[in-house]
BAKEKE-929255 format. One record per residue (C-alpha): residue in three letters; x, y, z. Coordinates in steps of 0.02 Angstrom, whole numbers, plus 50000, padded with zeros to 5 digits. Example, Ala and Ser with C-alpha at 12.3 -4.5 7.8 and 13.67 -1.06 7.14 Angstrom:
! residues 2
ALA506154977550390/SER506844994750357/
END
This chain:
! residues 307
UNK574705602655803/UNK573215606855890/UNK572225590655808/UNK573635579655884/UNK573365587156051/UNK571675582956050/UNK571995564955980/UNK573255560856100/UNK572005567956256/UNK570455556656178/UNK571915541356164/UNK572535546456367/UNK570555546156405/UNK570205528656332/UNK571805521856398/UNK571575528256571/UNK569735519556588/UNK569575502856695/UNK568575492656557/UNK569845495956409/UNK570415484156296/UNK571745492656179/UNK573305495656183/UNK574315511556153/UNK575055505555982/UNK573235501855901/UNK572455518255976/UNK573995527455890/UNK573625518755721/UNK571835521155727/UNK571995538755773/UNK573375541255635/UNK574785549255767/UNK576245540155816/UNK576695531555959/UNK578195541956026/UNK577295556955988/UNK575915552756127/UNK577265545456253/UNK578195563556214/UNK576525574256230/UNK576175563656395/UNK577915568056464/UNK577625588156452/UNK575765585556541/UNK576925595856687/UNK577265609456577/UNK575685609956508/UNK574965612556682/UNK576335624556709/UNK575815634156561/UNK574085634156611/UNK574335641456765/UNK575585653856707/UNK574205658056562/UNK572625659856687/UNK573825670556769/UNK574235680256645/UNK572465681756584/UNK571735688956751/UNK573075704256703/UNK571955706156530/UNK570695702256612/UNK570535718456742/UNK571575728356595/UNK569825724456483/UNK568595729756604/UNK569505743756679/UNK568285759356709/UNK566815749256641/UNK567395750156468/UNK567795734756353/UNK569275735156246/UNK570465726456096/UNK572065719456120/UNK572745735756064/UNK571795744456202/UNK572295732456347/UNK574075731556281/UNK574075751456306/UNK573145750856477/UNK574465738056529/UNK576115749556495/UNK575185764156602/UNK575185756156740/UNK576135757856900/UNK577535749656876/UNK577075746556674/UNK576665728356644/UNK577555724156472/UNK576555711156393/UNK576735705956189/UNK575105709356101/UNK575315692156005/UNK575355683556177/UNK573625695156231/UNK572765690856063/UNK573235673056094/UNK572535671356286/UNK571035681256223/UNK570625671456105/UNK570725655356238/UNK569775661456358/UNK568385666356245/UNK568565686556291/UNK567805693656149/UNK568485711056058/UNK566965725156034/UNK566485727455858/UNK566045746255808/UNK564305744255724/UNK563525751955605/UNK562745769355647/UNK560985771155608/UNK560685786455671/UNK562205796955580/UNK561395812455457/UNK559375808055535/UNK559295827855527/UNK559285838855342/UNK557825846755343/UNK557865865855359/UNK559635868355277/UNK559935886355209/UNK561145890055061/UNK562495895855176/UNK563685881555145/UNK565435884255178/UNK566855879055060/UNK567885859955111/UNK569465869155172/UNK570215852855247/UNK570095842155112/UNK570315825855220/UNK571935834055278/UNK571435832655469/UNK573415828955518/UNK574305839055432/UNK574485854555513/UNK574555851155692/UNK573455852255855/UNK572275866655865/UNK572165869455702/UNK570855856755630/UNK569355856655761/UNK567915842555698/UNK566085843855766/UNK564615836655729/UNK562895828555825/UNK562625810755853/UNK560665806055909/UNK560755795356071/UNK559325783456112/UNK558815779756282/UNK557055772156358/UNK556245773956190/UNK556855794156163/UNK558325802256110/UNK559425815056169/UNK560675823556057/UNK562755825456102/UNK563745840356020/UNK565545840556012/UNK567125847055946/UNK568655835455913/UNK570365841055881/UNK570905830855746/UNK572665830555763/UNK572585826455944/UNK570935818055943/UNK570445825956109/UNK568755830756148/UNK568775848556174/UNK566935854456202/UNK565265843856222/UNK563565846856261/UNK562245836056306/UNK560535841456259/UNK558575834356266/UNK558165845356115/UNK558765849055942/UNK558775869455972/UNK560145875555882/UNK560775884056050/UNK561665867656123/UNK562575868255969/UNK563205887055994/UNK563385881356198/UNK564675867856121/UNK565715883456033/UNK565615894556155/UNK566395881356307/UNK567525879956177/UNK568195896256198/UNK568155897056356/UNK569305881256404/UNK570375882956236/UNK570225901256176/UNK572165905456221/UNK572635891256127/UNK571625893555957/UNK572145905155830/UNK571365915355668/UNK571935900455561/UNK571105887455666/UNK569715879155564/UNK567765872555622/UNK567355857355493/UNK565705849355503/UNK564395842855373/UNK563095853655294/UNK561805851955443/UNK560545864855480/UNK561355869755620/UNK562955872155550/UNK562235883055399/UNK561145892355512/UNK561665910555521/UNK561675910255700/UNK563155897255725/UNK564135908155568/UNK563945922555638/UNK564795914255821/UNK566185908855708/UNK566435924555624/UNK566245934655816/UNK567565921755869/UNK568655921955753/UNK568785905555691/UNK568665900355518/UNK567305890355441/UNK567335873755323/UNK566185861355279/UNK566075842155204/UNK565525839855038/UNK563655835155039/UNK563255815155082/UNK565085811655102/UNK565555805855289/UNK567375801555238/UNK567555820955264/UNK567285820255442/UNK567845802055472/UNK568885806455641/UNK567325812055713/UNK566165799555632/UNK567395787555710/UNK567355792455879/UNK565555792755887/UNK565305775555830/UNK566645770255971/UNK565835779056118/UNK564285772556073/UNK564785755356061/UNK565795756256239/UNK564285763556338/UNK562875757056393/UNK561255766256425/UNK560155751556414/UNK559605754656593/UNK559475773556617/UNK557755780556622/UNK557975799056621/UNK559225811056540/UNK560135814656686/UNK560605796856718/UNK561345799856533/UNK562175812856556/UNK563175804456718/UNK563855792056580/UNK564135802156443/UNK565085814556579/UNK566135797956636/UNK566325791956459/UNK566945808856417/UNK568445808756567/UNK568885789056518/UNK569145794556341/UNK570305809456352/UNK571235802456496/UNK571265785556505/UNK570635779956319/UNK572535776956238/UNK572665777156049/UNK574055765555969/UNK574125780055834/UNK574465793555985/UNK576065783856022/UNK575065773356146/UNK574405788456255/UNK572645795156292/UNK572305810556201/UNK572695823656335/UNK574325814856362/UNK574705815656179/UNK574425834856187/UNK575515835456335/UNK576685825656228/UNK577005834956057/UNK576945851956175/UNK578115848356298/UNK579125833856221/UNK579075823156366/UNK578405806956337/UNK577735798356504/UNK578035781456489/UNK579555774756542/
END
């Protein structure tokens, strides 16, 4: 269909020029279309132009819906942003995927992370057993709580992001932002933690990470053990342990853009924004279309907020 288009506009374009000398029958028959299928296609041109409008219109609506907060999305995400709206704008993804694709908006591609497991030197033995087991759904929120650190690169140096993910809700719970590799930004990350979330964790809430030093260091145990929270660990080299968490790192990182900051507080501004965009704003199609916090709200309150 779309080859006959373009015939029948290359046909319109030699027909319409003063120094012609075909007619409409021999363009059709060299072009291998047929004559009452160019008369028909020349009949809709008013539609088309209909359509077009009606589709640029359309697409300015993706359009502000992909950019919104700074952040490029999929057709998933923009269909989401759309319906939280006020009023909701109800828009099939099909018809999204399709203007996308005409106007040339291009969906981000998570990348490979080359900086995942950089640190495993100075490990100690203390390596707890895999209590979740890949079961990161299964028994609710604030019961599996993910963390791990994720190296970020800026003007030629890194800085290093801590944080703990609820896997059932995927919200982002606790995060610290740190120039150095100390273990204490680590324990900071537990401990604000506790403080925002405390009333709602319990003795059978579970910590998973991998086997990092700082996560076998007898420093962050020991927090555990003070706090009450119980301790499990991935089996060595295998990141489909932690995949929620792996996961969200390799999306923040390919949604910001730190290209231009020069010191760690110009960072930390963006990872801070990032941070708000993702638990409020970021919807999941797997969270029944809602950001995480409005998830939470969700399964605790039973209200859903979209109309």
């Amino acid at each position: 269909m779309e080859r006959e288009k373009n015939k029948f506009e290359i046909i319109h374009d030699v027909v319409t020029k003063e120094n012609n000398l075909l007619n409409i029958s021999k363009l059709c028959e060299i072009a291998g279309v047929s004559r009452s299928g160019y008369y028909r296609w020349l009949k809709a041109a008013r539609h088309r132009e209909e359509q077009e409008l009606k589709d640029r219109a359309d697409f300015e609506i993706i359009l502000k819906a992909y950019t919104h907060r700074g952040y490029d999305k999929g057709a998933k995400g923009i269909y989401m942003n759309l319906i939280h709206q006020t009023p909701p704008i109800v828009m099939n993804i099909k018809k999204i995927r399709r203007l996308m694709k005409k106007y040339n908006l291009i969906c981000p591609i998570r990348g490979a992370n080359p900086y995942r497991r950089m640190a495993k030197a100075l490990k100690t033995n203390n390596v707890a057993d895999n209590l979740v087991k890949r079961e990161f759904t299964k028994y609710g929120p604030r019961k599996i709580l993910l963390t791990d650190i994720t190296y970020i690169p800026y003007n030629n140096v890194f800085c290093y992001l801590s944080t703990i993910l609820d896997a059932f809700t995927k919200q982002i719970l606790a995060y610290v932002l740190s120039e150095t590799l100390e273990v204490d930004f680590v324990l900071e990350t537990v401990n604000q933690l506790i403080e925002k979330h405390g009333i709602n964790l319990s003795t059978e809430t579970i910590i998973h990470s991998d086997q990092g030093c700082h996560y076998t260091s007898c420093s962050f145990i020991q927090l555990l053990k003070d706090k009450k929270l119980r301790q499990s660990m991935s089996r060595r080299g295998n990141c489909w342990d932690n995949a929620p968490q792996e996961s969200f790192f390799g999306h923040m990182k390919d949604e910001i853009d730190l290209s231009k900051c020069k010191e760690f507080i110009e960072v930390k501004n963006i990872i801070n924004d990032w941070m708000d965009y993702y638990n409020n704003e970021r919807y999941q199609w797997q969270l029944a279309k809602l950001s995480p916090n409005e998830y939470y709200e969700y399964i605790t309150t039973g209200i859903y907020p979209l109309k």
